[in-house]
C-alpha positions as CSV (number, residue, x, y, z in Angstrom):
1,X,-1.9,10.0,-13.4
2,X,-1.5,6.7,-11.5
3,X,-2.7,4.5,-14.0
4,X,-5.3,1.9,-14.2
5,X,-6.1,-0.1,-11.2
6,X,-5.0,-3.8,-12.0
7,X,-4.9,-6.3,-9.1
8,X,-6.0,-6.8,-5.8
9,X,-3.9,-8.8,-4.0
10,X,-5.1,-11.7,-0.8
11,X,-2.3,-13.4,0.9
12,X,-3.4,-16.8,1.8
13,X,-2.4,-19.8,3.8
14,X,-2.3,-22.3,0.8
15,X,-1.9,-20.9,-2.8
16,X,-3.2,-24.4,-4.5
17,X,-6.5,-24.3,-2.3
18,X,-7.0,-20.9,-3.1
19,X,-6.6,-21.7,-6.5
20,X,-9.1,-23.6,-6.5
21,X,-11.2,-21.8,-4.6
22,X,-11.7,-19.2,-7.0
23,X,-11.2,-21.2,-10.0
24,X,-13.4,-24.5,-9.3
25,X,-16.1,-22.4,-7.2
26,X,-16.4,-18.8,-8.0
27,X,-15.5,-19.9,-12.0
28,X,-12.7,-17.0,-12.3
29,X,-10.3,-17.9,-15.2
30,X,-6.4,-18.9,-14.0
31,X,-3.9,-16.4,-15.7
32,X,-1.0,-17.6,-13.5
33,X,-0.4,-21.0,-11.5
34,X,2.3,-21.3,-9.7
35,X,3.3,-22.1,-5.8
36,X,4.6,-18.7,-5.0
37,X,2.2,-16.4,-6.9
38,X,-1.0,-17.2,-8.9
39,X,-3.0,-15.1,-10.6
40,X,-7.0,-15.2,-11.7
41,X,-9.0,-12.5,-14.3
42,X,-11.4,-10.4,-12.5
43,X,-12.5,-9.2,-15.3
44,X,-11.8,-5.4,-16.9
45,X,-8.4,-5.5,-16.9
46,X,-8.2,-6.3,-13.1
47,X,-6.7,-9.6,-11.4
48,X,-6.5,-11.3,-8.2
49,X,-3.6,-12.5,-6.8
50,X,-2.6,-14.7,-4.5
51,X,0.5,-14.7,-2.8
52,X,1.3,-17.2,0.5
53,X,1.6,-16.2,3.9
54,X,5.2,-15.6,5.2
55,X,7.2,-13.8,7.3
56,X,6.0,-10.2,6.5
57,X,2.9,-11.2,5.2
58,X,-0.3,-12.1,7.4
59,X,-3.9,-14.1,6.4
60,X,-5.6,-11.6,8.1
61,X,-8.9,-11.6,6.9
62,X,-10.4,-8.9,9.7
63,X,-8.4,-6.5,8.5
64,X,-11.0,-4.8,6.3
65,X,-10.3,-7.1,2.9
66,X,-13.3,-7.7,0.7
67,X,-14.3,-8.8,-3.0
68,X,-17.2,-7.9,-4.1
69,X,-18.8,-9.4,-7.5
70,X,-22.1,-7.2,-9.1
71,X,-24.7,-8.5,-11.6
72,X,-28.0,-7.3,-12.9
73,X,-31.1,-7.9,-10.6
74,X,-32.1,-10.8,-13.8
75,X,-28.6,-12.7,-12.9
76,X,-28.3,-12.2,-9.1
77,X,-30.4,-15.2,-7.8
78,X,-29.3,-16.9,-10.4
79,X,-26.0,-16.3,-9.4
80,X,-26.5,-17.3,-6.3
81,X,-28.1,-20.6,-7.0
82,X,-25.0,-21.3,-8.7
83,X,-22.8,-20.2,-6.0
84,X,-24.8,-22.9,-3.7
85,X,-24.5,-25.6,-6.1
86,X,-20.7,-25.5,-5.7
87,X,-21.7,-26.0,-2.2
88,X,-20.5,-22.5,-1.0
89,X,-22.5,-21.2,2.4
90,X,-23.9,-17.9,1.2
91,X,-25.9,-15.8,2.7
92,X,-29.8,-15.0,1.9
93,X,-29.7,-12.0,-0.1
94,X,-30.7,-8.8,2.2
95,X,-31.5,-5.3,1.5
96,X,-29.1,-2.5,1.8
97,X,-29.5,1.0,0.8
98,X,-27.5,0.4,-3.0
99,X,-29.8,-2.8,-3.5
100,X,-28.7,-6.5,-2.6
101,X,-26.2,-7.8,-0.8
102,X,-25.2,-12.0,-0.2
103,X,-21.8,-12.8,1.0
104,X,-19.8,-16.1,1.5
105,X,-16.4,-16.8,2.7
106,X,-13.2,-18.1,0.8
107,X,-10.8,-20.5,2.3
108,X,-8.8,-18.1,4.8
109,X,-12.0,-16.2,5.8
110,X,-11.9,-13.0,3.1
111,X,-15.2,-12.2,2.5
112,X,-16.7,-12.2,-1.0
113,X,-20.2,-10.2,-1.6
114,X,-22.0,-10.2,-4.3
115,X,-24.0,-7.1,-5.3
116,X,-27.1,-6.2,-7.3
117,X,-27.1,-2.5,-7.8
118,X,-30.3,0.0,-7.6
């Protein structure tokens, strides 16, 4: 067995604006600050970390990295009220074939969905 799956990690231009990003906007708890590696609770034993750009690591945000955040079909416009209070460009929810998608953008251009689930 592998073990449990933990962290995703995002490599970003600026750690601090990132940061903030997910802390001030998307409300995700800080585990770890620091300028070379910071750290945010997912939720379920799982993290998001954020490490800075350098020479063997890329923003490269087209490269098929995605968060995705689910709720209930009671929390999900509420959610996204709240995501467009913090001023965040989200999308109209649509229709997919699992339920409800909305998606915004962070800082470096990763996408973040959020998800109501048939």
């Amino acid at each position: 067995m592998l073990g449990s799956f933990n962290l995703v990690m995002l490599v970003v231009a600026d750690v601090a604006r990132s940061l903030a990003f997910y802390r001030d906007r998307l409300g995700l708890t800080v585990t770890v600050d620091g300028p070379h590696w910071s750290q945010l609770d997912l939720g379920g034993g799982v993290s998001l970390g954020l490490h800075p750009a350098g020479a063997d690591l890329r923003v490269t945000p087209d490269c098929g990295c995605s968060l995705s955040f689910a709720t209930d079909a009671a929390g999900y416009e509420t959610a996204l009220a709240s995501l467009r209070q913090a001023g965040l460009l989200v999308t109209d929810r649509r229709d997919e074939s699992f339920g409800w998608l909305a998606t915004c953008h962070d800082p470096d251009g990763y996408r973040v969905q959020f998800c109501c689930y048939r």
